[in-house]
Structure formats: C-alpha cells, structure tokens
PARO-580962 format. One record per residue (C-alpha): residue number from 1; x, y, z. Coordinates in Angstrom, 2 decimals. Layout:
+------+---------+---------+---------+
: resi :    east :   north :      up :
+------+---------+---------+---------+
:  NUM :       X :       Y :       Z :
...
+------+---------+---------+---------+
//
This chain:
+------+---------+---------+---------+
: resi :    east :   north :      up :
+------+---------+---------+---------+
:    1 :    0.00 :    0.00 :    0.00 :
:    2 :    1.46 :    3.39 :   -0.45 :
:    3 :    2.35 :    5.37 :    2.17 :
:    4 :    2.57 :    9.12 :    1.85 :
:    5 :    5.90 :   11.07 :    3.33 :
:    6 :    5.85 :   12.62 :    6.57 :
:    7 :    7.51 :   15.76 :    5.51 :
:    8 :    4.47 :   18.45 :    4.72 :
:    9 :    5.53 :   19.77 :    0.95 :
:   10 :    6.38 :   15.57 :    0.31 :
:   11 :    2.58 :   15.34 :    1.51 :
:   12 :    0.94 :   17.76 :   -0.58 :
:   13 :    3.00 :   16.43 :   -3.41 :
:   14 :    2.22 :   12.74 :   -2.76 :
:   15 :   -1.81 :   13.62 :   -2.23 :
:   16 :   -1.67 :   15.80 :   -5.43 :
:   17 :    0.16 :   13.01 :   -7.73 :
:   18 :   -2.43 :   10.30 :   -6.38 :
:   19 :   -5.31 :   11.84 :   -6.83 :
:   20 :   -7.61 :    9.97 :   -9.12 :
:   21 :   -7.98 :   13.21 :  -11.31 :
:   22 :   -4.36 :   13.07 :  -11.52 :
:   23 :   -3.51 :    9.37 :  -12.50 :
:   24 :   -6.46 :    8.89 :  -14.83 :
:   25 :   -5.51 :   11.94 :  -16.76 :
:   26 :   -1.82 :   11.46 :  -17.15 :
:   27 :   -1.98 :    7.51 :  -17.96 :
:   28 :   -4.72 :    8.18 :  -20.29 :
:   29 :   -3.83 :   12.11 :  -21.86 :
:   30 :   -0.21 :   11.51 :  -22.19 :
:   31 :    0.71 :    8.17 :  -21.34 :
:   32 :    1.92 :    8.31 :  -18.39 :
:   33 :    4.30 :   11.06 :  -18.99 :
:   34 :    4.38 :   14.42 :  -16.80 :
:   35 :    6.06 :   16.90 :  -19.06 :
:   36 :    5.14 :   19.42 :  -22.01 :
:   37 :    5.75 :   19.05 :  -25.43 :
:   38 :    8.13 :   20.72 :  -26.92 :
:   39 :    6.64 :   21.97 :  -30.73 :
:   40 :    8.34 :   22.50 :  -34.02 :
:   41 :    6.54 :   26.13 :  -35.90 :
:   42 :    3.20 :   24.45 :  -37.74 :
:   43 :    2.53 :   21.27 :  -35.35 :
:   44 :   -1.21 :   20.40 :  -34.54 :
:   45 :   -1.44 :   21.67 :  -30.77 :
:   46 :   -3.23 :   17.90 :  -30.69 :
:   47 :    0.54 :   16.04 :  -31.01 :
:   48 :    0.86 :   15.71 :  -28.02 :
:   49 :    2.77 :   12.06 :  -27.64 :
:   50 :    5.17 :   13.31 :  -30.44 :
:   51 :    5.70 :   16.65 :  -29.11 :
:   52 :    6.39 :   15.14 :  -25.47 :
:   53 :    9.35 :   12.51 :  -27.90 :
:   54 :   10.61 :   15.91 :  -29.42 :
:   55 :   11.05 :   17.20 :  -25.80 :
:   56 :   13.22 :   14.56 :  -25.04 :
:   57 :   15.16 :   14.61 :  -27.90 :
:   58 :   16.06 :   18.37 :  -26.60 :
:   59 :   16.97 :   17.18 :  -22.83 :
:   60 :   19.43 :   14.92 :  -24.88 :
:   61 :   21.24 :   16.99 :  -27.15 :
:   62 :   21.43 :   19.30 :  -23.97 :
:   63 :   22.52 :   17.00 :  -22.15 :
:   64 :   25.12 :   16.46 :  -25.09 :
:   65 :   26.76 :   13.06 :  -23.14 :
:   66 :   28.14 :   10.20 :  -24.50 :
:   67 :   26.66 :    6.83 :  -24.76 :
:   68 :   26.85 :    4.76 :  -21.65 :
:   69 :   27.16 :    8.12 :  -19.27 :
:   70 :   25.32 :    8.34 :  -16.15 :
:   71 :   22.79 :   10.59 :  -15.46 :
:   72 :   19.92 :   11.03 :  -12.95 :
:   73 :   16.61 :   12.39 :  -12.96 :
:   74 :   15.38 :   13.90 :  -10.16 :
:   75 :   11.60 :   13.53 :   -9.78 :
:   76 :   11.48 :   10.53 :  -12.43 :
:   77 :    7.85 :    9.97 :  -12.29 :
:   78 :    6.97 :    6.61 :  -13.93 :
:   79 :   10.05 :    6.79 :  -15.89 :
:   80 :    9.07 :    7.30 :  -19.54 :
:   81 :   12.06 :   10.49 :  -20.04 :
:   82 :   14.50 :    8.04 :  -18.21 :
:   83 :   13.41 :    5.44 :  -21.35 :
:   84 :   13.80 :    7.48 :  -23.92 :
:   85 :   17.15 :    8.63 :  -22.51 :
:   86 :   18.26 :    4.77 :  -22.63 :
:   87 :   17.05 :    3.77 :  -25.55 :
:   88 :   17.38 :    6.93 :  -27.49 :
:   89 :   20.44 :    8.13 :  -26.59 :
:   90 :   22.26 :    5.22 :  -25.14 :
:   91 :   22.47 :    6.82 :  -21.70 :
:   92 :   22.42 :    4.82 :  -18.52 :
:   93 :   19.68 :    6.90 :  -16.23 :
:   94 :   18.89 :    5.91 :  -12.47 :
:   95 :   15.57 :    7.57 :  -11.35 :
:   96 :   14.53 :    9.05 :   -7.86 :
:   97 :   11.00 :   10.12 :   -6.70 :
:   98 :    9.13 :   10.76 :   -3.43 :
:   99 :    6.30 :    8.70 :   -5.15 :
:  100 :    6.16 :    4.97 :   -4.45 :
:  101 :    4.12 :    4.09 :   -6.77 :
:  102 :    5.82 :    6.15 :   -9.47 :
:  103 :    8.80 :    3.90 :   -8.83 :
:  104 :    6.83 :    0.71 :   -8.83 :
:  105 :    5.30 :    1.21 :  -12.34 :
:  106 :    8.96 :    3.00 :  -13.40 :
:  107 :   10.31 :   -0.42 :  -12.42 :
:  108 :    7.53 :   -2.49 :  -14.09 :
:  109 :    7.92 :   -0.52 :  -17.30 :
:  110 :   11.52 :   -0.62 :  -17.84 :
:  111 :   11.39 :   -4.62 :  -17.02 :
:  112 :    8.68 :   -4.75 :  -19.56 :
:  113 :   10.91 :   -2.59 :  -22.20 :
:  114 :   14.12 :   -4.68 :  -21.74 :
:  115 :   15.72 :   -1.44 :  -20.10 :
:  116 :   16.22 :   -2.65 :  -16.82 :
:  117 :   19.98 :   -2.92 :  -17.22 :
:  118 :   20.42 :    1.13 :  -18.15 :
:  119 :   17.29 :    1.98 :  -16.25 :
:  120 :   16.93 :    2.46 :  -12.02 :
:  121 :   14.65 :    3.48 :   -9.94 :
:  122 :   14.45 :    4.09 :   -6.36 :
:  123 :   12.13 :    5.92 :   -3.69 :
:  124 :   14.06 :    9.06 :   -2.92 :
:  125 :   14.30 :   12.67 :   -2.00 :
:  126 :   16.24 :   15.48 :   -4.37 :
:  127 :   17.19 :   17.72 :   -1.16 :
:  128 :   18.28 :   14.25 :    0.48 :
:  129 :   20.01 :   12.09 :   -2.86 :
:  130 :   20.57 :    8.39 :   -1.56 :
:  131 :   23.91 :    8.54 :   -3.94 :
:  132 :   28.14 :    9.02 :   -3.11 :
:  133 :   29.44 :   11.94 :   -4.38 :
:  134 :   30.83 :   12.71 :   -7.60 :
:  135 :   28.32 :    9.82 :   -8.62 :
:  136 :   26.96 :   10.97 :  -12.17 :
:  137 :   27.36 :   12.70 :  -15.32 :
:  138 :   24.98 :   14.13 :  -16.20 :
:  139 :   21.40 :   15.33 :  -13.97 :
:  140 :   17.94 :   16.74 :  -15.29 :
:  141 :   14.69 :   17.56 :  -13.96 :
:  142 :   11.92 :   18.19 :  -16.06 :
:  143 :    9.35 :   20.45 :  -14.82 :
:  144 :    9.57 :   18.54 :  -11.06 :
:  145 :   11.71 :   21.48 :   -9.23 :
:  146 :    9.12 :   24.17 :   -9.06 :
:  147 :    7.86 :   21.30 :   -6.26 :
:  148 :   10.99 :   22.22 :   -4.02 :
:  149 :   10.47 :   23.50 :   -0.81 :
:  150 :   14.01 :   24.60 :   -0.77 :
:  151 :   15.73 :   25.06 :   -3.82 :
:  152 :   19.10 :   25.96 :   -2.87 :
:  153 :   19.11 :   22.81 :   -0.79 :
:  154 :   18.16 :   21.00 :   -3.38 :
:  155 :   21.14 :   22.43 :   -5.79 :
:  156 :   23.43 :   21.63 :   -3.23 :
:  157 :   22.89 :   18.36 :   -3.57 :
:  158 :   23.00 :   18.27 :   -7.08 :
:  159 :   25.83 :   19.77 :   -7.42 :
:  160 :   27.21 :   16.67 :   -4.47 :
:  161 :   26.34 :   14.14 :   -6.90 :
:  162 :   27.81 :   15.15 :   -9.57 :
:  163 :   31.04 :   15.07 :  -11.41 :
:  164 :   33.26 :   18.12 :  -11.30 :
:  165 :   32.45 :   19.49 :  -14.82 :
:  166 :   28.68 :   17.49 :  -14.72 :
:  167 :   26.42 :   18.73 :  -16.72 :
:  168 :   22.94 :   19.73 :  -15.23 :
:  169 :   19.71 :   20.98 :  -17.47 :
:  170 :   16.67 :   21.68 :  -15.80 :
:  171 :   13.18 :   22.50 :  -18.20 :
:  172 :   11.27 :   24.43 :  -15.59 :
:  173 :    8.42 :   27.76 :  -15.30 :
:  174 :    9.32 :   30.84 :  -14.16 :
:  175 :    6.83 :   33.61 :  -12.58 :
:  176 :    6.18 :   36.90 :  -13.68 :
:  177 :    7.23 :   39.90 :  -11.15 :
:  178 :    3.88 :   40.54 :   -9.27 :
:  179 :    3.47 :   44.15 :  -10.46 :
:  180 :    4.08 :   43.18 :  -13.85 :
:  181 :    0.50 :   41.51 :  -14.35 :
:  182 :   -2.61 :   41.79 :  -12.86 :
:  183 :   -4.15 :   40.88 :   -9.30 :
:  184 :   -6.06 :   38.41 :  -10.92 :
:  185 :   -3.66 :   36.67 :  -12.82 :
:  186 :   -1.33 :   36.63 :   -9.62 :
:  187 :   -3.93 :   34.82 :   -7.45 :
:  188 :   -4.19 :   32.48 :  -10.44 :
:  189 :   -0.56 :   31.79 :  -10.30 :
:  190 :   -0.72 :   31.87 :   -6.42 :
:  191 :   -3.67 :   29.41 :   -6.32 :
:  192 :   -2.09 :   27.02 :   -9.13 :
:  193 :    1.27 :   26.91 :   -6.94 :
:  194 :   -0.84 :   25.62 :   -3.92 :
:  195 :   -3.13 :   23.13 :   -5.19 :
:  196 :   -0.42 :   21.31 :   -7.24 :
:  197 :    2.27 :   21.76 :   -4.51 :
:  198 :    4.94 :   23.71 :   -6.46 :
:  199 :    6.23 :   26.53 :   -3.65 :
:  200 :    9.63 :   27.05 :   -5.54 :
:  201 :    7.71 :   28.68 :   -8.61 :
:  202 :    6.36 :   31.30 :   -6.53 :
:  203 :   10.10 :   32.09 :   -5.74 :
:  204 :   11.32 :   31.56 :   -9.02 :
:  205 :   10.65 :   34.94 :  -10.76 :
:  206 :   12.34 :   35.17 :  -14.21 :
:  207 :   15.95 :   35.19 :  -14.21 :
:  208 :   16.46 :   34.04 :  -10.17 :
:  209 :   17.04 :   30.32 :  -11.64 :
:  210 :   20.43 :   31.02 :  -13.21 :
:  211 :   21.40 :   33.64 :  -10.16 :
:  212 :   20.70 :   30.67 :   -7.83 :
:  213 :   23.04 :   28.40 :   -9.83 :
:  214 :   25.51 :   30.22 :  -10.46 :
:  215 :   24.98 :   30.96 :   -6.04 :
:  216 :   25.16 :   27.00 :   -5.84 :
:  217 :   28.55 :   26.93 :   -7.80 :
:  218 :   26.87 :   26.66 :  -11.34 :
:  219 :   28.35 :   27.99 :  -14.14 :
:  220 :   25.60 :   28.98 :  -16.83 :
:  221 :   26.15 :   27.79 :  -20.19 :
:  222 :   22.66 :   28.98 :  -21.57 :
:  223 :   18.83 :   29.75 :  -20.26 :
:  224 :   16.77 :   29.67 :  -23.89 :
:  225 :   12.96 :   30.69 :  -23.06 :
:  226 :   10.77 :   27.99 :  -25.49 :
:  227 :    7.48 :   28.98 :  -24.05 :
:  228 :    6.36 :   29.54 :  -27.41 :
:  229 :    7.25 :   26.06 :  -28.05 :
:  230 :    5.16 :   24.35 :  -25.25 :
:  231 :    2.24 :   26.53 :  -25.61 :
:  232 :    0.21 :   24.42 :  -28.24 :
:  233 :    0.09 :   22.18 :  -25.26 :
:  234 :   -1.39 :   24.27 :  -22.83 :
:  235 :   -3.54 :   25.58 :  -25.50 :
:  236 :   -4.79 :   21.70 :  -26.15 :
:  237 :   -4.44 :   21.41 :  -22.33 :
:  238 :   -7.04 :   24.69 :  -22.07 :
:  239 :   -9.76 :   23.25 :  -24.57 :
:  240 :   -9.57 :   19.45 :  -22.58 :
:  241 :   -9.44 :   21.09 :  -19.13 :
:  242 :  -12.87 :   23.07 :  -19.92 :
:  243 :  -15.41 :   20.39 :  -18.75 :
:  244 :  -13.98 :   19.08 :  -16.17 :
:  245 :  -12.81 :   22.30 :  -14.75 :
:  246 :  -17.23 :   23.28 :  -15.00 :
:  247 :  -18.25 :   20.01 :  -13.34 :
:  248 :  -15.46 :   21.00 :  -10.41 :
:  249 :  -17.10 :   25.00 :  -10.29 :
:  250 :  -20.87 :   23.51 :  -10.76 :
:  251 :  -20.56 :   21.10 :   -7.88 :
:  252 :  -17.89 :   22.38 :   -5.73 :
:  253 :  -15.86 :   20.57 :   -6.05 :
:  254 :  -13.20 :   22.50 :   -7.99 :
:  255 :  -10.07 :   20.52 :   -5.18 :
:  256 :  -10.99 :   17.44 :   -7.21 :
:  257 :  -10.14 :   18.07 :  -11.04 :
:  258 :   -6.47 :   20.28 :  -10.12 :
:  259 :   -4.73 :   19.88 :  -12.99 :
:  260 :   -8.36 :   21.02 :  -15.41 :
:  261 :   -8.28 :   24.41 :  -12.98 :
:  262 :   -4.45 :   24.56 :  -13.65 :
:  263 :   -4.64 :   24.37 :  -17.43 :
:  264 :   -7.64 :   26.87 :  -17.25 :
:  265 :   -5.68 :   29.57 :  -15.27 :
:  266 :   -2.23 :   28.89 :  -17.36 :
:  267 :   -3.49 :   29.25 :  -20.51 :
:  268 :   -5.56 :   32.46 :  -19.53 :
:  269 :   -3.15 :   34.00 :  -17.54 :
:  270 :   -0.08 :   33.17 :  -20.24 :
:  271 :    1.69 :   36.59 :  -18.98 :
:  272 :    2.29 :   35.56 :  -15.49 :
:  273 :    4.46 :   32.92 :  -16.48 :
:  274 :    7.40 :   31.50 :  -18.98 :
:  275 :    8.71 :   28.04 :  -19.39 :
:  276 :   12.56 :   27.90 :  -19.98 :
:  277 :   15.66 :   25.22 :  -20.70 :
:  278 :   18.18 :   25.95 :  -18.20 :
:  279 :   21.89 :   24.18 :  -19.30 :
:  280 :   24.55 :   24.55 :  -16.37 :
:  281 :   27.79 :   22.30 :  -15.64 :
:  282 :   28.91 :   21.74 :  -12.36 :
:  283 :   31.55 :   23.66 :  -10.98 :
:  284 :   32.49 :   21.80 :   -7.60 :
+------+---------+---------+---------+
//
C-alpha cells in the first residue's frame, strides 16, 4: 500500500500526484508522462505524444553526453524520459521520486521494455540524494523542481552528486514579477502553486534560476525561453481542461479536477508565467 511522506511539501505532493484526477488523466492524456511538449513552428497543438518525444530529444542533445554516461533524474515519475534517454540516446539513467508508486510502475515498465539494465529506480528525496558523491554525469529535472520547498538545498545536492564538470539541465516555469500583471492573474498563479504543490515557482521569478546556480557553484552555459514552443500544449491542455474544470465550479468541487483548474488559469493568464531550458555544468 502506499504510504505518503511525513515531511508536509512531500505530503501535498504525494496527495496531489495520487489523486484519481491526476492518475487517470496522465496515464490516459499523455501516457503516463508528466512533461510538455516541446513543438516544431506548424505542429497540430493535438501532437501531443510526439511533441512530449521531441522534448526529449532536446533534454538529450542538452545533455550532449556520451553513450553509456550516467545521469539522474530527479523527480522521475513513472520513468518514460528516463526510457527514452536509454534507448534513445544510449544513456544509462537511475531515477529518484518521493512517489512509491511512481517507482513501482517505473520499475515495471523498464522490465517490460528490456531497459532494466540502463534503467533504475528508487524511492528518494532530491534535497536528500541516496547517492556518493561525484556519482553521475549528467542530472535533469523536467518540470519537477518548481515542487521544491528549498531550492538551494536542493542544488546543493546536485551539485554533491555530480562530477566536477557534470552537466545539469533543468526545463522548468518561471513567474512573472507581481506588479508586472494583474491581481487576478497573480492569485491564479498563487492558487495554481498551492493546489499542485509547487512553492519554488512562486520564488522563481524570471531570471532568479540562473542567479541561484551560479549561487550553488553553477556555471551557466545557456537559459533559452521555449514557451512559445510548449504553448500548443497548454492551449490543447485549455480546450480538454474546460469540462472538467465546470463540473469541479458547478458542484464544488473544484479541489478534485487540479490539474483542469491549472490548465484553465495557465493558458488564460499566459503573462504571469514563462517556461525555460536551463543548461549549467557543475563547478564543484
């Protein structure tokens, strides 16, 4: 049976990950997967499997490792980035995430897929990495650190992990300064942050990403804003979230369908947020 963390962020993050709204529309919208797309100028804002494949292609060639390197993701969900890492790009990717579950199916999948020899996955922390130092290669997150409740910690341990010269590339939002938008979008942006547990985004106003890496012993090799990129998604995300996000107002029960009230308030409230690559190498 799972069992949810003790920690109170972990918590939130655990009850917002199993909620019924949440694993019904992932395994069934995007198959499994918990990333954007990443579009080329012309794609249907409906691709979204092959956008999500053209994402990962990007982590890679950001990445930019060799075959066989080790790399870890931090907040692996069920795996599927890990997968297409290994079989992709030949990479050997171990896996950590507060979500037991997550690691169960990650586990199950990878068996399944013959990638359990260049795939691993075990229940862990990011602020607390179960790993020696100077352990990997390479490190990614993908859209999972806006769920920090303490980012610097966090990059600290990165940065313990791995390699001197590592290479670290995090796909993550950034926020809009407050008095750059309107109340309305800011209580949007406020509201989406609490119901799907992600109190680093509030912090993370454009630009204080980099300034915290390069704080954490990060030098920046480039920060390339694709929001423009991902945004057929949340468009296609907006137009799916509609009904479900009426049912929620309609019966009150708007704490039920999260992630429909999160593409709602993204999409209409665009200018409160961005949605960059960050590509760093580790300094240490």
């Amino acid at each position: 049976m799972s069992q949810a963390p003790e920690d109170a962020n972990l918590k939130k993050i655990w009850r917002y990950y199993d909620r019924g709204e949440s694993r019904i529309g992932y395994r069934f919208i995007l198959g499994g997967t918990k990333h954007f797309g990443y579009y080329e100028p012309g794609q249907s804002r409906w691709a979204l499997r092959t956008s999500m494949r053209q994402m990962e292609d990007r982590l890679a060639s950001e990445l930019a490792l060799p075959r066989g390197a080790k790399v870890l993701d931090a907040g692996c969900g069920i795996g599927n980035v890990a997968r297409a890492l290994a079989a992709r790009h030949g990479l050997d990717v171990t896996g950590v995430d507060i979500l037991d579950f997550n690691i169960a199916e990650a586990n199950r999948l990878s068996a399944k897929a013959g990638l359990a020899r260049t795939t691993h996955f075990q229940v862990g922390d990011y602020h607390h990495l179960p790993f020696d130092d100077d352990s990997f290669d390479g490190l990614y997150t993908m859209e999972t650190f806006v769920h920090s409740a303490n980012p610097k910690a966090a990059l600290a341990e990165f940065g313990r992990v791995l390699k001197p010269g590592g290479k670290l590339v995090m796909f993550e939002y950034s926020r809009t300064p407050d008095e750059q938008v309107s109340a309305e979008a800011n209580a949007a942006m406020r509201r989406v942050c609490d119901e799907a547990a992600m109190p680093a985004w509030l912090e993370l106003y454009h630009g204080v990403l980099d300034e915290v890496l390069a704080d954490s012993g990060f030098a920046i090799e480039s920060s390339v804003d694709i929001t423009a990129n991902m945004m057929p998604m949340a468009s296609a995300f907006y137009v799916i979230g509609k009904f479900p996000f009426w049912v929620g107002r309609v019966t009150g029960l708007e704490y039920k369908v999260v992630n429909a009230m999160s593409a709602r308030m993204m999409f209409r409230y665009k200018e409160a947020w961005r949605y960059g690559i960050h590509t760093a190498v580790n300094k240490v």
